[in-house]
Z-matrix of the N, CA and C atoms (Angstrom, degrees):
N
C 1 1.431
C 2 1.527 1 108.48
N 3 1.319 2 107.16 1 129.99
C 4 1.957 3 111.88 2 -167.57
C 5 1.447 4 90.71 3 -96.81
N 6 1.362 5 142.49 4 103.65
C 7 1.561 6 109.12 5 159.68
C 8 1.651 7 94.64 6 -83.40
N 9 1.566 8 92.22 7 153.51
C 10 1.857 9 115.62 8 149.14
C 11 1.316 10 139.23 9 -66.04
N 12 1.160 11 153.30 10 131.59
C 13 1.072 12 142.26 11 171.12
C 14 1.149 13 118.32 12 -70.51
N 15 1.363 14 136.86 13 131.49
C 16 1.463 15 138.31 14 175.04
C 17 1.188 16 111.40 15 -72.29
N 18 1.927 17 108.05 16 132.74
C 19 1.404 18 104.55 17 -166.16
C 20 1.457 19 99.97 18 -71.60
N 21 1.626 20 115.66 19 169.79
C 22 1.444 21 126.07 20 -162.63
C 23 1.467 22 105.78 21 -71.26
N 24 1.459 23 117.62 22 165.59
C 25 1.387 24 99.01 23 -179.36
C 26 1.766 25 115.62 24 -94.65
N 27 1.104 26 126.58 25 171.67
C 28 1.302 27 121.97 26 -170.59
C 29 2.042 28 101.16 27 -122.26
N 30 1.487 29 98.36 28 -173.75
C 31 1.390 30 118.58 29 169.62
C 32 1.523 31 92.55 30 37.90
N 33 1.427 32 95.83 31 -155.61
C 34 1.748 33 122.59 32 -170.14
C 35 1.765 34 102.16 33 -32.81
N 36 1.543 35 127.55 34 -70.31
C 37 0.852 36 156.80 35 171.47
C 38 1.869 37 108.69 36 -1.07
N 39 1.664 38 87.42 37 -59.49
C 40 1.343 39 86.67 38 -178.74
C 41 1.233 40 101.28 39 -91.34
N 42 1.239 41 142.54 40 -29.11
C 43 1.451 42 123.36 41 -167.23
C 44 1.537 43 102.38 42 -62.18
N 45 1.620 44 138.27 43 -34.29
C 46 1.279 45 141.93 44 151.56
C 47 1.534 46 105.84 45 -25.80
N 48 1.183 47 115.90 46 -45.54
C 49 1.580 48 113.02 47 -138.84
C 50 1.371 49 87.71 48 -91.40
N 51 1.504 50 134.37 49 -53.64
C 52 1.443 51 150.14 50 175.46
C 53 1.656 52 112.25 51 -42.45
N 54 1.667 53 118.30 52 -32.49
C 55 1.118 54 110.56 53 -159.14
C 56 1.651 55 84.49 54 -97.77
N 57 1.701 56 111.57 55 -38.59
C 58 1.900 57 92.67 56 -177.38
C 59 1.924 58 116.87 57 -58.24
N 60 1.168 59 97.70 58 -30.72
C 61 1.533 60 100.83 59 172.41
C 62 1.402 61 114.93 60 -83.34
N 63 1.398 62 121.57 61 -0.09
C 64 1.765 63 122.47 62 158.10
C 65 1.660 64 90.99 63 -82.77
N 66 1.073 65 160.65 64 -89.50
C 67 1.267 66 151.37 65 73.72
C 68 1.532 67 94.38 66 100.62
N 69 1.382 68 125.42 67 -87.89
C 70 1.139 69 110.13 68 171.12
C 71 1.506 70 129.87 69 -83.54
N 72 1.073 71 129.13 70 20.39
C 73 1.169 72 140.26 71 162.36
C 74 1.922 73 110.56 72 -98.02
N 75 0.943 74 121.67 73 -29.45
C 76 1.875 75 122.87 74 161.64
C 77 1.656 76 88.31 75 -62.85
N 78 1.003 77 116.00 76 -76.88
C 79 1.725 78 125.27 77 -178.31
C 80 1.448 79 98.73 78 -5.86
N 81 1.291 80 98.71 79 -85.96
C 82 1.981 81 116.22 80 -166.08
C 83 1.720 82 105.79 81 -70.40
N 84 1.287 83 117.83 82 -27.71
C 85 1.530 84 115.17 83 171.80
C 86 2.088 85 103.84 84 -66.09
N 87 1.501 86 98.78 85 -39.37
C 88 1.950 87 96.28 86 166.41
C 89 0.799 88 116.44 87 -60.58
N 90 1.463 89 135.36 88 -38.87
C 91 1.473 90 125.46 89 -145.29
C 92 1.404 91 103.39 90 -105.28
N 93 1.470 92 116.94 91 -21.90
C 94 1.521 93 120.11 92 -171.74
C 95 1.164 94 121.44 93 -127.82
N 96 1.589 95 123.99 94 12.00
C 97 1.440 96 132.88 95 168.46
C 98 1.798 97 124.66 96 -133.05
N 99 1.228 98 107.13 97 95.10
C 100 1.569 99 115.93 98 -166.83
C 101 1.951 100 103.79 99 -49.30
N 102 1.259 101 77.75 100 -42.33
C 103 1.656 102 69.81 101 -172.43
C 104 1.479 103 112.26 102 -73.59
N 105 1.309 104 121.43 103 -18.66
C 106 1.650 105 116.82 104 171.15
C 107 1.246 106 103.03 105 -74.67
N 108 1.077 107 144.14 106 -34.27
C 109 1.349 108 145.73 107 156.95
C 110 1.682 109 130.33 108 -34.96
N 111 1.516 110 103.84 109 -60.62
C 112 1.514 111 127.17 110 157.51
C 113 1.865 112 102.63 111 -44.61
N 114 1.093 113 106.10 112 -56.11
C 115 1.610 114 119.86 113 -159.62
C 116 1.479 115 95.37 114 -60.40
N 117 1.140 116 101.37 115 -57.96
C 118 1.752 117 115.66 116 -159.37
C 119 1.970 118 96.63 117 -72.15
N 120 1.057 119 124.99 118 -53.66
C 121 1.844 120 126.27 119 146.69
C 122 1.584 121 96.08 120 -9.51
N 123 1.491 122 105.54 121 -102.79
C 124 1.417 123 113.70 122 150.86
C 125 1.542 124 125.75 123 43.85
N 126 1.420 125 81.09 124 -105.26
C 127 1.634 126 100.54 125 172.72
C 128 1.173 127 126.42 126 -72.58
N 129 1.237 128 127.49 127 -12.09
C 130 1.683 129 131.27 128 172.42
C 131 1.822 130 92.39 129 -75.84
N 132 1.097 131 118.14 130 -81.35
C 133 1.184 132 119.56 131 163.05
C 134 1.594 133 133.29 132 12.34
N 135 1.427 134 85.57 133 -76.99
C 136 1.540 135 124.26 134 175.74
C 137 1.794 136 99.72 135 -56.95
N 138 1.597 137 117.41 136 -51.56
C 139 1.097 138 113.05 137 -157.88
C 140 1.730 139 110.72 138 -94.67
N 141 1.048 140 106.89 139 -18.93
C 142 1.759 141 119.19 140 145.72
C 143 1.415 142 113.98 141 -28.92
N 144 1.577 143 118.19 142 -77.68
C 145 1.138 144 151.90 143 -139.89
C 146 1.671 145 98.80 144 -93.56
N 147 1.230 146 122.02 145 -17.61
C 148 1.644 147 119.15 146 165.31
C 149 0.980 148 119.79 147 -111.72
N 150 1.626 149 109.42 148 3.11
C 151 1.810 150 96.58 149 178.25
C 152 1.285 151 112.56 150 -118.43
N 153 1.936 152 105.17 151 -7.48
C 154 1.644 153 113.95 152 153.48
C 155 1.461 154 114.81 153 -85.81
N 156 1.639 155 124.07 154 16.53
C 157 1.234 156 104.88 155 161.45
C 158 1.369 157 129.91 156 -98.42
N 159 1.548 158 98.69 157 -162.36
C 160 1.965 159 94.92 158 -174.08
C 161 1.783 160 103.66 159 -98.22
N 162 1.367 161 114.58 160 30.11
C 163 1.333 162 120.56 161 -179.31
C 164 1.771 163 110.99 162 -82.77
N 165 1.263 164 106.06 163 163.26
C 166 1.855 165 101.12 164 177.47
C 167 1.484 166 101.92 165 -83.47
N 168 1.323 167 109.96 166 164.00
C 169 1.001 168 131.29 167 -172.57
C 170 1.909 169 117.37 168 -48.25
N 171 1.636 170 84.62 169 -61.12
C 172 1.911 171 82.83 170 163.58
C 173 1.400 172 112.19 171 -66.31
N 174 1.177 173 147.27 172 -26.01
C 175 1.511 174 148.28 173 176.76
C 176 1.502 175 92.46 174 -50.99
N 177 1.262 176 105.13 175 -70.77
C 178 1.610 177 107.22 176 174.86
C 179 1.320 178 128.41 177 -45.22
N 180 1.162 179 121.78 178 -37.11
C 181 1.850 180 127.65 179 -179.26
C 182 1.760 181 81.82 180 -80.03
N 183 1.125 182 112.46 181 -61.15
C 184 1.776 183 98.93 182 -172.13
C 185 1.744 184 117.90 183 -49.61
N 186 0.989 185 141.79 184 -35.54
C 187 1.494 186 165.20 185 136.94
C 188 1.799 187 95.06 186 -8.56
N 189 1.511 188 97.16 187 -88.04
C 190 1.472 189 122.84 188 178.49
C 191 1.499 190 109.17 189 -37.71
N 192 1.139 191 130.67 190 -69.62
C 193 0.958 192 136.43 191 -150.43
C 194 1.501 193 108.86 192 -95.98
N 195 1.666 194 136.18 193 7.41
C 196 0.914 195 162.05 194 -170.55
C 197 2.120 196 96.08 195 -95.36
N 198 1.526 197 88.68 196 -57.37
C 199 1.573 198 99.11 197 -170.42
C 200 2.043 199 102.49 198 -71.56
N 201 1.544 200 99.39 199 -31.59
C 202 1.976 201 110.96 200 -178.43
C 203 1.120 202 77.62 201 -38.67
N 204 1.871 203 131.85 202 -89.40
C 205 1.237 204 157.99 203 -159.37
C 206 1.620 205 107.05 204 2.50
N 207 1.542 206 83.91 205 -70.44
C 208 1.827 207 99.12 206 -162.02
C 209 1.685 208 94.89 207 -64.54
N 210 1.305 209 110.26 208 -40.99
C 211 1.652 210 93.00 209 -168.52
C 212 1.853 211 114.82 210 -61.71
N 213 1.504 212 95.79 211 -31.01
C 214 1.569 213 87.27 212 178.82
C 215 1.486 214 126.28 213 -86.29
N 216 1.566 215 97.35 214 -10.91
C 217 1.530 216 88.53 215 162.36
C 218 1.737 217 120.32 216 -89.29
N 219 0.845 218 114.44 217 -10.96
C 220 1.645 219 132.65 218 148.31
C 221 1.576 220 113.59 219 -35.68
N 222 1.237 221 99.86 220 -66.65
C 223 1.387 222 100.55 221 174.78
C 224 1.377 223 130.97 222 -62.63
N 225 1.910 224 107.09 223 -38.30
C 226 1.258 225 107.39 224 171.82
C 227 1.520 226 107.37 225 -73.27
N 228 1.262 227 124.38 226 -38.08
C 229 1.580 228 99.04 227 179.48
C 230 1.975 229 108.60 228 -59.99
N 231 0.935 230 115.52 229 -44.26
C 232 1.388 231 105.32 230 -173.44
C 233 1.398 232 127.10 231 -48.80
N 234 1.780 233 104.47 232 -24.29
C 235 1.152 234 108.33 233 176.95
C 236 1.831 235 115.85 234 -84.00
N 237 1.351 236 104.06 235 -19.16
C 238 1.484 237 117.59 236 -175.96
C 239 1.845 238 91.71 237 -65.93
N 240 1.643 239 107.86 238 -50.19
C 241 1.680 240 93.18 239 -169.38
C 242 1.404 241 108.63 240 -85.18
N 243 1.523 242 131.67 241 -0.56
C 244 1.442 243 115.05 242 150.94
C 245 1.379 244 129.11 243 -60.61
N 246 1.397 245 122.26 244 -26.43
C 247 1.396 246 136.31 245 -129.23
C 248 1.905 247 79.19 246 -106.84
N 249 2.143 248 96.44 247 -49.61
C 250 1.535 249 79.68 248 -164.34
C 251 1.361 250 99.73 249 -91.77
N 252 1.823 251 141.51 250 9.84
C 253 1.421 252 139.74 251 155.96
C 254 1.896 253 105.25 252 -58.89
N 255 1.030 254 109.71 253 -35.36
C 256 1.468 255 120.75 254 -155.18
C 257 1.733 256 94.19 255 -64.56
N 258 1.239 257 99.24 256 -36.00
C 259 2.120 258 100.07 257 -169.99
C 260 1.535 259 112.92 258 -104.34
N 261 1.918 260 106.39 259 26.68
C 262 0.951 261 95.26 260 166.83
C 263 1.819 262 110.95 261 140.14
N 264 1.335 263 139.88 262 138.61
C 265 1.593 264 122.19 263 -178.51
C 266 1.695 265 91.31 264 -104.41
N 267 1.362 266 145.19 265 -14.41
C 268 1.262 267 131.42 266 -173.45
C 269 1.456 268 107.62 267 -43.83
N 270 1.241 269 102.41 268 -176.84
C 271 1.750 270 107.72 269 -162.93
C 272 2.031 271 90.69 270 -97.24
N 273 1.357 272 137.66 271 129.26
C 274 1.308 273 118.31 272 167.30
C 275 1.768 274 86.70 273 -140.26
N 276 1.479 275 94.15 274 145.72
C 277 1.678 276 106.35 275 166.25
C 278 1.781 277 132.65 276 -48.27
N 279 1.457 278 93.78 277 -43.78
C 280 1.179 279 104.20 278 158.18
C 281 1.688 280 141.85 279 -65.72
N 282 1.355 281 94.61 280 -36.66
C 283 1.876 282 116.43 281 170.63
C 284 1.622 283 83.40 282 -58.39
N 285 1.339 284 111.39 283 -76.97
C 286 1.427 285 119.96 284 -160.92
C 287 1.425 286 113.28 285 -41.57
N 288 1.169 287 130.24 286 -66.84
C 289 1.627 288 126.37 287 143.05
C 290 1.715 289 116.97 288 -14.96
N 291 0.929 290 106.88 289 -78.11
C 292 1.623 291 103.63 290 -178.74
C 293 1.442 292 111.50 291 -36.21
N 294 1.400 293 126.29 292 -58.24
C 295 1.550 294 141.44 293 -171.07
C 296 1.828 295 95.31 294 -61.72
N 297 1.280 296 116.33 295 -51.08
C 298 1.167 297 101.12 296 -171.00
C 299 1.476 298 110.56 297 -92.76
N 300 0.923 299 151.98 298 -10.35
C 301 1.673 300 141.99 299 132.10
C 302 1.493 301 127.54 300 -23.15
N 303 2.110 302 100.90 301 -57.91
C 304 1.419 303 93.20 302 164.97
C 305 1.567 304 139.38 303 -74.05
N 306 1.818 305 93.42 304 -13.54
C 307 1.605 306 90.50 305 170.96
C 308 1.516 307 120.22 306 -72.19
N 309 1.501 308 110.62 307 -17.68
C 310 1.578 309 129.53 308 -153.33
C 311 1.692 310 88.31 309 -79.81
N 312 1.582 311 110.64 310 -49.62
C 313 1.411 312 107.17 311 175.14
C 314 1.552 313 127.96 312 -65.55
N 315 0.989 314 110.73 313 -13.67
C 316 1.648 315 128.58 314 -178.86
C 317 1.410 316 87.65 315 -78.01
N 318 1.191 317 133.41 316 -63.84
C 319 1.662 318 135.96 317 -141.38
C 320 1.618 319 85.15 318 -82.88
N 321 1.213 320 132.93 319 -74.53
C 322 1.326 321 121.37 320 152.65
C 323 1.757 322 130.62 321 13.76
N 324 1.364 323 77.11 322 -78.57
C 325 2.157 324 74.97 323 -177.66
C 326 1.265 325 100.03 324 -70.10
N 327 1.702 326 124.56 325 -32.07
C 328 1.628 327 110.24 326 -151.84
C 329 1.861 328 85.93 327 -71.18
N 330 1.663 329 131.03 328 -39.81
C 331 1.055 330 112.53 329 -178.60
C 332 1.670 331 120.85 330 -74.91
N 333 1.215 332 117.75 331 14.63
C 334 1.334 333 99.33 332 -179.12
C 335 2.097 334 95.17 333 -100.59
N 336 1.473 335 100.72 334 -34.64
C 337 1.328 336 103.25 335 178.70
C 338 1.703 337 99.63 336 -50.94
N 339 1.250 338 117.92 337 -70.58
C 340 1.224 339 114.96 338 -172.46
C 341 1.456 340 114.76 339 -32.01
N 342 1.059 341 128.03 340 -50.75
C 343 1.640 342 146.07 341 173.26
C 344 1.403 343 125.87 342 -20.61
N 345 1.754 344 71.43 343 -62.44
C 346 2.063 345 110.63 344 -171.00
C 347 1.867 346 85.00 345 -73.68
N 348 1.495 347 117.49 346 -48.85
C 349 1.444 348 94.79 347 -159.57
C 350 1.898 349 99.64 348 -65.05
N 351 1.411 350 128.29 349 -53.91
C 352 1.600 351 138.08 350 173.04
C 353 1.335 352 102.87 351 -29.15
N 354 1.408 353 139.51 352 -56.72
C 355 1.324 354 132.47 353 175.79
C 356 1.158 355 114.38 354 -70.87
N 357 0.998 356 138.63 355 9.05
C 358 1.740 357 130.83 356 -167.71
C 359 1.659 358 94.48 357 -117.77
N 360 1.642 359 100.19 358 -50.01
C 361 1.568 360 95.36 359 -172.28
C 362 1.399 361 123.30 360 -119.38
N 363 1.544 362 114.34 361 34.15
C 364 1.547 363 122.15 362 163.77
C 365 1.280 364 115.35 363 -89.77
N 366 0.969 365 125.21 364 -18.66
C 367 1.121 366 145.25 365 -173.61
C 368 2.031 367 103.31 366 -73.90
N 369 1.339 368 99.47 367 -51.88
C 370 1.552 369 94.93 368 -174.91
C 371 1.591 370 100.27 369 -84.43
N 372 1.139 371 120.48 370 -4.37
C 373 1.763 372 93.05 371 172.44
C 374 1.321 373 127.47 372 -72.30
């Protein structure tokens, strides 16, 4: 028995289909990653706290979107250690590399956010 693959979907259809599978991926990034959790805390927080300040408006989208950063590289590392959990938990140089690249990029944005927030608001104390 050959099955076919159904061609992909197009127009409206898929943009539905793309956002439930953005959709369930926040889902399983909540339920199974503390630190996307912490992060995503985080950014509500974070995004409270810049849009009740006396900063300009882009100060504020820069603020905001400083904290977006870390959450989506959050996600992409999480998906890097599913991808390299998925082929296996033995110890390999390369896995090990992979895991520590995406944490390296995580630590990364969280310090550039931190940065962006120190330059924005040392200034007003």
């Amino acid at each position: 028995m050959n099955q076919q693959i159904p061609p992909p979907e197009t127009g409206i259809k898929r943009i539905f289909k793309a956002a439930g599978y953005s959709w369930q991926g926040i889902v399983y990034a909540w339920q199974n990653e503390a630190a996307f959790r912490q992060e995503f805390v985080l950014f509500v927080v974070a995004s409270i706290v810049a849009i009740f300040s006396s900063v300009s408006p882009v100060e504020k989208a820069v603020l905001i979107g400083s904290v977006a950063i870390v959450i989506i590289v959050e996600i992409l590392n999480s998906a890097i250690e599913a991808v390299v959990d998925r082929f296996g938990k033995e110890f390999h140089p390369l896995s090990k590399a992979a895991k520590d690249m995406g944490s390296a990029a995580v630590f990364i944005s969280l310090a550039a956010a931190a940065l962006i927030w120190m330059i924005i608001f040392i200034p007003l104390l």
